[in-house]
C-alpha positions as CSV (number, residue, x, y, z in Angstrom):
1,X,0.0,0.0,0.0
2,X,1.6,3.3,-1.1
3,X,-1.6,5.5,-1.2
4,X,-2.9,6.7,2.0
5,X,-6.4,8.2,2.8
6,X,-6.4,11.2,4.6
7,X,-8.2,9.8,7.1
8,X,-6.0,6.9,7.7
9,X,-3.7,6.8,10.6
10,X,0.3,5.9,9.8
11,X,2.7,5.0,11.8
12,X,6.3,4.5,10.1
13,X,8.1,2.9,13.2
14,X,5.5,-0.2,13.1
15,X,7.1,-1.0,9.5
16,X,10.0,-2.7,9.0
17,X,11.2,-1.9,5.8
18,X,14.3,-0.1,4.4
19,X,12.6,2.4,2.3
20,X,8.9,3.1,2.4
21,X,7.0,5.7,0.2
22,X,3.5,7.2,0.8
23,X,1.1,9.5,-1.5
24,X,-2.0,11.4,-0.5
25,X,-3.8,14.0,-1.6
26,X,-5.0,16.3,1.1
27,X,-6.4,18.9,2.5
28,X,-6.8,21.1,5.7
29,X,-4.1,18.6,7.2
30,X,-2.5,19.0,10.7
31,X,-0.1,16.8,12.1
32,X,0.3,18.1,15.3
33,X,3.8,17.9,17.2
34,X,5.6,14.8,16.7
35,X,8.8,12.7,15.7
36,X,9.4,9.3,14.1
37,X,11.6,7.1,16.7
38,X,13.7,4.8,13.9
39,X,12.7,6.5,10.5
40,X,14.7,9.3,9.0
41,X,11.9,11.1,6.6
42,X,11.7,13.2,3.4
43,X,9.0,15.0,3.0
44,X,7.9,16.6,-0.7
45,X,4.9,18.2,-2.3
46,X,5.2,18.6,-6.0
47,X,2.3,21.1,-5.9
48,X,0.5,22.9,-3.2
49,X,2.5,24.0,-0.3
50,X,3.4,23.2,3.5
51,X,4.3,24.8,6.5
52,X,6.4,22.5,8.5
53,X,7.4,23.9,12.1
54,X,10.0,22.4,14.8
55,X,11.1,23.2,18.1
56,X,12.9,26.2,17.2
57,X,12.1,27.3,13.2
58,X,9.3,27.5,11.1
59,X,10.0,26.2,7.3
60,X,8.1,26.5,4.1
61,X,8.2,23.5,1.5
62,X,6.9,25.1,-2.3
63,X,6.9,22.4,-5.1
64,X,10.8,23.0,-5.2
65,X,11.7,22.3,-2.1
66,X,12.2,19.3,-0.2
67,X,12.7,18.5,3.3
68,X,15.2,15.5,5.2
69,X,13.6,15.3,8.9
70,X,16.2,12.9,10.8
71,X,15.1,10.2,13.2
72,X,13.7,11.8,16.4
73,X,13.0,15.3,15.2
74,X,10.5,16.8,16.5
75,X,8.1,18.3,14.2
76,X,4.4,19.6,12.7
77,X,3.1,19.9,9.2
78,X,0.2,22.2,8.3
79,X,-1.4,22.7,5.1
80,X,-4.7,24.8,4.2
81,X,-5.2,23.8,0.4
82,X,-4.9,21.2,-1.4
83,X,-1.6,19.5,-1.8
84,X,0.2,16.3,-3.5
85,X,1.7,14.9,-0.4
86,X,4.6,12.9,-0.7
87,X,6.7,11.3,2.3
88,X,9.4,8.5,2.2
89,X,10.9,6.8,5.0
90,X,14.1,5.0,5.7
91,X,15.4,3.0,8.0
92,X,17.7,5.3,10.2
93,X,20.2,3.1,10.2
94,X,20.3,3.0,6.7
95,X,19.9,6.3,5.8
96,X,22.5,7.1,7.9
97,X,25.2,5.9,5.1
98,X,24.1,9.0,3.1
99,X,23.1,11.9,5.0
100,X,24.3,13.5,8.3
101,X,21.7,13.8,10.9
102,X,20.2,16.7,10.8
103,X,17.2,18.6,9.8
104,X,17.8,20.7,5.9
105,X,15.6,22.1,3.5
106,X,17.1,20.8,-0.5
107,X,16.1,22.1,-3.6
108,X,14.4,19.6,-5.8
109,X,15.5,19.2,-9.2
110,X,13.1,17.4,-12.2
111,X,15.1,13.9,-11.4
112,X,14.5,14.0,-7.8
113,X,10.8,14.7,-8.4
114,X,10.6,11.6,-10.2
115,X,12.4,9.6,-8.3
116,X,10.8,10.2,-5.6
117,X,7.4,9.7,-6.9
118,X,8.7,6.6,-8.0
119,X,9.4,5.3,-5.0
120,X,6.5,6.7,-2.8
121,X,4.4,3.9,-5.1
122,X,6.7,1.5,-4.3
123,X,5.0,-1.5,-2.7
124,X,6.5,-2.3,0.5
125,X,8.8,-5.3,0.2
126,X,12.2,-6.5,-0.2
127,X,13.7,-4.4,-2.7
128,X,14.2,-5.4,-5.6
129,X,17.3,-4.6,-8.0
130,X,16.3,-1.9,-9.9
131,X,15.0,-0.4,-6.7
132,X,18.2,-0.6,-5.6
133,X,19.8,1.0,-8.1
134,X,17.1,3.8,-8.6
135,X,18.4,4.3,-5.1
136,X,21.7,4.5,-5.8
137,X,21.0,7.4,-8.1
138,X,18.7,9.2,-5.6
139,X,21.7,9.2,-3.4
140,X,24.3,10.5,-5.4
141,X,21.4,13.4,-6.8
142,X,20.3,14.3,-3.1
143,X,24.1,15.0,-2.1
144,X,24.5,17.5,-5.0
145,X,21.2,19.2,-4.2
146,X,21.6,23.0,-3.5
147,X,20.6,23.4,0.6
148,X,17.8,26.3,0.6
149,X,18.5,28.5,4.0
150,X,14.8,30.5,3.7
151,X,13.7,29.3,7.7
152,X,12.3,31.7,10.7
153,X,13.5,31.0,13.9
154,X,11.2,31.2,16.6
155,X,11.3,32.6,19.7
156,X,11.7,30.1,22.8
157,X,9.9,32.9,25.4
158,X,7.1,30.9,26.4
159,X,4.8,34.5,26.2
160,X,6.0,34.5,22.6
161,X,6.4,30.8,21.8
162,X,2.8,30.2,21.9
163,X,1.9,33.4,20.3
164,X,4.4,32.4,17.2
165,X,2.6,29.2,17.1
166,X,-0.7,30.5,17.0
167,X,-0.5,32.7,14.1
168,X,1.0,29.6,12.3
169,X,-1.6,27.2,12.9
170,X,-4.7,30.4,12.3
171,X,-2.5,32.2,9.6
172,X,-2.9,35.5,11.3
173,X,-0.8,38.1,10.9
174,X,1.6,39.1,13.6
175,X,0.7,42.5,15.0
176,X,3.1,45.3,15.1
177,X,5.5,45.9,17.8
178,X,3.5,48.5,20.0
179,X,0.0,46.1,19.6
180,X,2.1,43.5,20.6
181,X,3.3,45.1,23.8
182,X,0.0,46.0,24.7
183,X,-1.4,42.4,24.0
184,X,1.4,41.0,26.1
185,X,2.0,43.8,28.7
186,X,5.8,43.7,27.9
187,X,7.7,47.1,27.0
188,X,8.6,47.1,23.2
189,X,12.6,47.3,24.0
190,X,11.7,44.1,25.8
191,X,10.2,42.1,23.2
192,X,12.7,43.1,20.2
193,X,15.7,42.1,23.3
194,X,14.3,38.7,23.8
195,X,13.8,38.3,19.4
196,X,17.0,39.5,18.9
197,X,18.4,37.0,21.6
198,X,16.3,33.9,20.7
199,X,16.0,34.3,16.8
200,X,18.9,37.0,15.4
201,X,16.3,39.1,14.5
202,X,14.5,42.5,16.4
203,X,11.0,42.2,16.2
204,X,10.5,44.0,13.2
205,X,12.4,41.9,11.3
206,X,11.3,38.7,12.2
207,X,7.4,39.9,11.1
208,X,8.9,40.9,7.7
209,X,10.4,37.0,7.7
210,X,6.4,35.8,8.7
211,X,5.4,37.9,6.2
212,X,7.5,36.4,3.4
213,X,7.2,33.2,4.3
214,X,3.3,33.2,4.0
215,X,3.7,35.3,0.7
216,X,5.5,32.5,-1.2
217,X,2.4,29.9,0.4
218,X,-0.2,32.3,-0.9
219,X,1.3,33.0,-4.6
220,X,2.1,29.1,-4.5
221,X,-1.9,28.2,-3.5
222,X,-3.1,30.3,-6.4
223,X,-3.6,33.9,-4.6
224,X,-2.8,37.1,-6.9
225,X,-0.5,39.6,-6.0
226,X,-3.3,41.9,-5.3
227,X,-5.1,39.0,-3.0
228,X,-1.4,39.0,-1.5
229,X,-1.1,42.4,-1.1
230,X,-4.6,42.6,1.4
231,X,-3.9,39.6,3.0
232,X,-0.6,40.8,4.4
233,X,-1.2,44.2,4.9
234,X,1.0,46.3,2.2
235,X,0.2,49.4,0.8
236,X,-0.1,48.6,-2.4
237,X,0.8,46.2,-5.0
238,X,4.2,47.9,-5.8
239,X,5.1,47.4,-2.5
240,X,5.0,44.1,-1.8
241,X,6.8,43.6,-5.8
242,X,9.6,46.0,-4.3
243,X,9.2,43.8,-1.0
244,X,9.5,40.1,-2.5
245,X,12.2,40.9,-4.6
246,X,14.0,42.5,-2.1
247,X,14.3,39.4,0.3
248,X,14.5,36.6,-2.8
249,X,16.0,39.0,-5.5
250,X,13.2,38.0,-7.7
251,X,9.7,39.6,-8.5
252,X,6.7,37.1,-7.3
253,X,6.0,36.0,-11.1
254,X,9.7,35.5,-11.5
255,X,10.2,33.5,-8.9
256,X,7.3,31.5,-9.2
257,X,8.5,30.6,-13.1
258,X,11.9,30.3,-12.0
259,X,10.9,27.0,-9.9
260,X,8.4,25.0,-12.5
């Protein structure tokens, strides 16, 4: 079995093989916080997009990105809209051969994406030899691939920590600095202190991250740049152009054509 229901519950430590590959398509998905205790995991959507965040960082995963989760990460994937899930697993002892042990975001290239949704229709059983050397080739291609550093650290202040999380999970905005301080009752030098301390970025900057982030999963779930615009609060459409290209050095369109 290689296609999985959205309502079906998974657990990768309960199978035993090397390498196995699921495929869903789903919707309004939440994982909730968890970690996989002899599985390394990639985790790929070849269109829609996901939110994945850990203990400390928030990630987003367009069709051109993948992500390597190692064994006993702990970790949370959110969608809203529609998306082509695809997740392999290995046997962390295994996997371990290949990749170092911690958590990355690659670019995915057009022979990763078929490799991989090659093997997440795999049927899971021994492998057989041209598994085998399909894997070889995945390998040697996911060594090569480009690491993509786009991530937002978040904050470990538990006042802030659950605020963080909760305009993840509802996709609400983070307010500005003085609504914030009057939400939390902390003075504003406090809060961008403790954001510059816990995440390398004052306040201010770290809501311009937020904001970017959830740009590139609007424009990738079909929303215009004007829908983009109102939904994150810029003055106009120029603005957020002059704002996206700014932080990825490519207009909205650009980037989004850049990464078919």
């Amino acid at each position: 079995m290689a296609i999985l229901k959205q309502t079906e519950e998974f657990n990768a430590d309960s199978i035993h093989e090397k390498v196995i590959g699921i495929a869903s398509d789903m919707v309004m998905h939440d994982s909730g916080f968890h970690f996989h205790k002899t599985k390394s995991q990639l985790l790929y959507a070849p269109t829609g997009c996901m939110t994945v965040t850990t203990s400390d960082r928030q990630l987003v995963l367009p069709p051109f990105r993948m992500l390597w989760i190692p064994a006993n990460e702990v970790h949370r994937v959110n969608f809203r809209n529609i998306v082509a899930y695809r997740s392999v697993y290995f046997d962390d002892s295994y996997s371990k051969r290949y990749m170092k042990s911690d958590l990355k975001v690659l670019h995915v290239n057009p022979l990763l994406k078929e490799i991989i949704e090659r093997m997440c229709f795999w049927e899971w059983s021994d492998l057989s030899n041209d598994q085998i050397n399909l894997l070889e080739v995945f390998w040697d291609e996911i060594s090569k691939a480009p690491e993509e550093k786009m991530e937002l650290k978040m904050p470990q202040d538990r006042r802030f920590k659950k605020l963080a999380e909760e305009w993840t999970q509802r996709q609400s905005m983070p307010p500005m600095l003085k609504d914030l301080a009057g939400k939390t009752g902390a003075v504003e030098k406090t809060i961008s202190r403790i954001f510059k301390k816990e995440t390398g970025l004052s306040y201010q900057e770290w809501r311009q991250q937020w904001r970017l982030q959830r740009s590139i999963e609007l424009l990738v779930d079909g929303n215009s740049i004007g829908e983009v615009t109102h939904i994150l609060d810029f003055s106009s459409d120029s603005a957020f152009i002059e704002f996206f290209k700014k932080h990825t050095g490519a207009t909205p369109l650009q980037f989004l054509m850049k990464h078919e």
